[in-house]
C-alpha positions in Angstrom: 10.5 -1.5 21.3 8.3 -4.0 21.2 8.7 -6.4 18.3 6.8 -9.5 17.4 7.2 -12.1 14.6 3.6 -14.1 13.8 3.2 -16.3 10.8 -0.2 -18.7 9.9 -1.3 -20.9 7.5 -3.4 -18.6 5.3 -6.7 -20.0 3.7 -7.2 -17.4 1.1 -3.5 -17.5 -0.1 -3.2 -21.3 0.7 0.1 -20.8 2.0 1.8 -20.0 5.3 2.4 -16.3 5.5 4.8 -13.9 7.9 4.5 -10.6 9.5 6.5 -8.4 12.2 4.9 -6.3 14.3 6.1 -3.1 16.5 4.8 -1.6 19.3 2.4 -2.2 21.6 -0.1 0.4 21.2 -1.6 3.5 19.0 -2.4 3.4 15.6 -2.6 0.6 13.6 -0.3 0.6 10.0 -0.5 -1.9 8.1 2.7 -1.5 5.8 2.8 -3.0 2.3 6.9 -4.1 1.3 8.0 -2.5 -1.3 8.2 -4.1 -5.0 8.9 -7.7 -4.4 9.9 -7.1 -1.3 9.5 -9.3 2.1 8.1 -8.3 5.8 11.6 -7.5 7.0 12.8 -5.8 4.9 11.8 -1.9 6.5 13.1 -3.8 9.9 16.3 -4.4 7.5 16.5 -0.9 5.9 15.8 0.9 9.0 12.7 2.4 8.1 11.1 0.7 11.3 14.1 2.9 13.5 13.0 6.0 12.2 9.7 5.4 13.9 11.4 4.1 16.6 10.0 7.2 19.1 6.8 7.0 17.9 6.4 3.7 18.3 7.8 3.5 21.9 5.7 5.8 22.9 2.4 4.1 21.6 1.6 6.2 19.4 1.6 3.5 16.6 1.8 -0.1 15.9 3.0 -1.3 12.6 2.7 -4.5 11.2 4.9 -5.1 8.3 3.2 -7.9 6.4 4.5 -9.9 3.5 3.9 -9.5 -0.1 3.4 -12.0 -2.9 4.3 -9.8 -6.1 6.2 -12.6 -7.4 3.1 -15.0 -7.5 0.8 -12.4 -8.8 2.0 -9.0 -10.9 5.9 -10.3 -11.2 4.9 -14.1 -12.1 5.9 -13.9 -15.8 5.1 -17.9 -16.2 1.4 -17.3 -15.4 -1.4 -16.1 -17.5 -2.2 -12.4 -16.5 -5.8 -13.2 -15.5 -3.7 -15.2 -13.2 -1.7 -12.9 -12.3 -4.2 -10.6 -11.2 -6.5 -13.2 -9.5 -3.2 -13.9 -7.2 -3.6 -10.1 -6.5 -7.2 -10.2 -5.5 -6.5 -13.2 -3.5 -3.9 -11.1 -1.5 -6.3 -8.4 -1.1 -8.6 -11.1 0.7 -5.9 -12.4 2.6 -5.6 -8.8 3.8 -9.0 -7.9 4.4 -10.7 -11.1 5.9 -7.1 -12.1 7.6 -4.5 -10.0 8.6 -7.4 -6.9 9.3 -9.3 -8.9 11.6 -6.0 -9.8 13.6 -5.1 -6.3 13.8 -8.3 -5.3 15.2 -8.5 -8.3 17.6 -4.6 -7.0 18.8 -5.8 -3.6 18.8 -9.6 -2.8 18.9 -11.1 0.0 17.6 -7.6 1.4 16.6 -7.6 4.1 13.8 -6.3 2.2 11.1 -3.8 3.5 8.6 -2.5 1.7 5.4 1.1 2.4 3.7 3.5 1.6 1.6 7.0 2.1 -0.5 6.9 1.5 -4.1 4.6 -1.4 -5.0 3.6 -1.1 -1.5 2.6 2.0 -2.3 0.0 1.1 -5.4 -1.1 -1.5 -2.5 -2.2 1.1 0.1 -3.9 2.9 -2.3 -5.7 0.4 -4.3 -6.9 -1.4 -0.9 -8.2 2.0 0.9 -10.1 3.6 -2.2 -11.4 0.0 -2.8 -12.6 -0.6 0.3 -12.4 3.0 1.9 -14.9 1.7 5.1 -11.5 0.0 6.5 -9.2 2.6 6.8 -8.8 6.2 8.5 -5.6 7.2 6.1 -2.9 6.5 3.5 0.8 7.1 3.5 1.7 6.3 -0.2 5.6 6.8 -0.9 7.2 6.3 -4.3 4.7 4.5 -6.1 2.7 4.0 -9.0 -1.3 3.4 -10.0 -1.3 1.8 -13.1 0.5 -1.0 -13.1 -0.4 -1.7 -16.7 1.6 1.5 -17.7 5.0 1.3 -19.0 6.9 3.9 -17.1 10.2 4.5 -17.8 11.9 1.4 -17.0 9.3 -0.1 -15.5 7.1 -2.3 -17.5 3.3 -3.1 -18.1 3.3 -6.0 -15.8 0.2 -7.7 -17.4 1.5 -7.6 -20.8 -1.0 -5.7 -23.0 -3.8 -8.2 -21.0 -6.9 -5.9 -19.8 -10.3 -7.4 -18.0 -12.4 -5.9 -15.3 -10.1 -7.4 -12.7 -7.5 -5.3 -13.6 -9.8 -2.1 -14.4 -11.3 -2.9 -10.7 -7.7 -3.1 -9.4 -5.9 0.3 -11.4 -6.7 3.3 -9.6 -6.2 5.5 -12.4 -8.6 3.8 -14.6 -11.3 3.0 -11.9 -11.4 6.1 -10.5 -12.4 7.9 -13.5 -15.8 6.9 -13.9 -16.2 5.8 -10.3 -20.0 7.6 -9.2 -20.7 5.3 -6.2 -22.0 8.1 -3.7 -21.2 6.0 -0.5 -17.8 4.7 -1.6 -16.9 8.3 -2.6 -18.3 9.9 0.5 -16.1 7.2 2.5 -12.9 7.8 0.6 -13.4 11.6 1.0 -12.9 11.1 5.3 -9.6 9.6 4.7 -6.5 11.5 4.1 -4.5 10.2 1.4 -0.7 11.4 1.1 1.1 11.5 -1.9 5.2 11.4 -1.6 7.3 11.1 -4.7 10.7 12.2 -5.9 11.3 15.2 -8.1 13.3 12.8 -10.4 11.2 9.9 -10.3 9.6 8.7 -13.6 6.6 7.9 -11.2 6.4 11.3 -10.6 3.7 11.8 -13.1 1.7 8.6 -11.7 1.6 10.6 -9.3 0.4 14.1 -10.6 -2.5 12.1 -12.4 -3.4 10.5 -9.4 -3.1 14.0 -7.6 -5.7 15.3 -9.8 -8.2 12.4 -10.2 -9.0 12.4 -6.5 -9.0 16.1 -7.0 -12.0 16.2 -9.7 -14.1 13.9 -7.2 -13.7 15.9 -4.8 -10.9 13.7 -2.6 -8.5 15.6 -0.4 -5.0 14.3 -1.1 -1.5 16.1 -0.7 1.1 15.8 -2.5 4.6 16.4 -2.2 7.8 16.0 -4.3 10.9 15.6 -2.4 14.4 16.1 -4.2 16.1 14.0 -6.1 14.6 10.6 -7.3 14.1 9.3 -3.3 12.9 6.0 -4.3 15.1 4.3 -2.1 15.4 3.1 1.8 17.7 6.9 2.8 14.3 9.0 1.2 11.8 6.4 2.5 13.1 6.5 6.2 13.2 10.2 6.4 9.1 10.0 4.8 7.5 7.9 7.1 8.7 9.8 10.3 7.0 13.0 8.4 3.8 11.5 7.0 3.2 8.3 9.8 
């Protein structure tokens, strides 16, 4: 398997930043780590093996690329405008950066965005945001609204609301989203939905289930057993959904 480690000085994060990448042809993923987590990590948890055939074959590439949570939704010392203008800035980074280096590596690829956990709210925000860049989304474990204390997770911009963060919540954005073109382009890509039966994201989930549902977005959803919001549950996930 073919496996590449690339890193540059980044101009929209002003800061160098890392990536892996597998294969050599196929698909394009571009995998969001999960919560906090760092572009080995799937590599690490062997979540990269279990797509080790596919892969190989060429069917796809993947490109595990770093996250900054701790500078942006976990950076408790900053303000949370800041915290969510660190988040748009990684969404830059993404777009006008690491998308335009995928599709120099692999033109005209069908692109598909994914993610564990926070990875997860990542790949979703990012493709319903900007639904022209992507062809589908593999969303495991996560949650889309960021701002709702969920069990033992907590609102991670402290009570803080501006249209930043609207802009950035997929359950709040969605609602009263009417853009004709956005909404015909979102409704091309498949979106999938994996979640534990156990999870206290599991109703993030539902809710996101059914707001793509009332505009008309094909989504599918399914509930594993058990919690599965770990590495065992997300290895066995992205060799059914990827």
């Amino acid at each position: 398997m073919n496996r590449e480690y690339v890193q540059w000085y980044s101009p929209a994060l002003q800061k160098n930043m890392e990536m892996l990448v597998f294969g050599h042809a196929g698909a394009s993923v571009l995998f969001f780590p999960a919560r906090m987590g760092r572009f080995y990590e799937y590599e690490e948890w062997k979540v990269i093996e279990s797509l080790r055939s596919k892969i190989e074959n060429g069917f796809i590439q993947v490109y595990c690329v770093d996250s900054i949570d701790r500078e942006s939704f976990y950076n408790g010392l900053s303000h949370p405008a800041q915290r969510i203008e660190r988040h748009i800035q990684y969404e830059n980074y993404i777009l006008n950066e690491v998308m335009p280096f995928i599709e120099q590596k692999n033109p005209g690829s069908f692109k598909i965005v994914a993610g564990c956990s926070l990875g997860a709210f990542h790949a979703v925000n990012i493709a319903l945001r900007h639904p022209h860049t992507f062809n589908k989304v593999v969303a495991m474990s996560g949650r889309y609204d960021v701002t709702n204390k969920i069990g033992h997770y907590g609102d991670l911009l402290d009570g803080y609301w501006d249209e930043n963060i609207y802009f950035n919540m997929p359950l709040q954005y969605l609602t009263n989203l009417t853009d004709e073109d956005q909404l015909n382009s979102i409704k091309q890509i498949p979106i999938v939905l994996a979640v534990g039966q156990q999870d206290v994201l599991l109703g993030s989930n539902l809710a996101l289930n059914d707001k793509l549902a009332e505009k008309g977005i094909r989504a599918s959803l399914h509930i594993w057993d058990e919690e599965a919001h770990r590495a065992r549950s997300w290895r066995q996930m992205v060799a059914n959904y990827i």
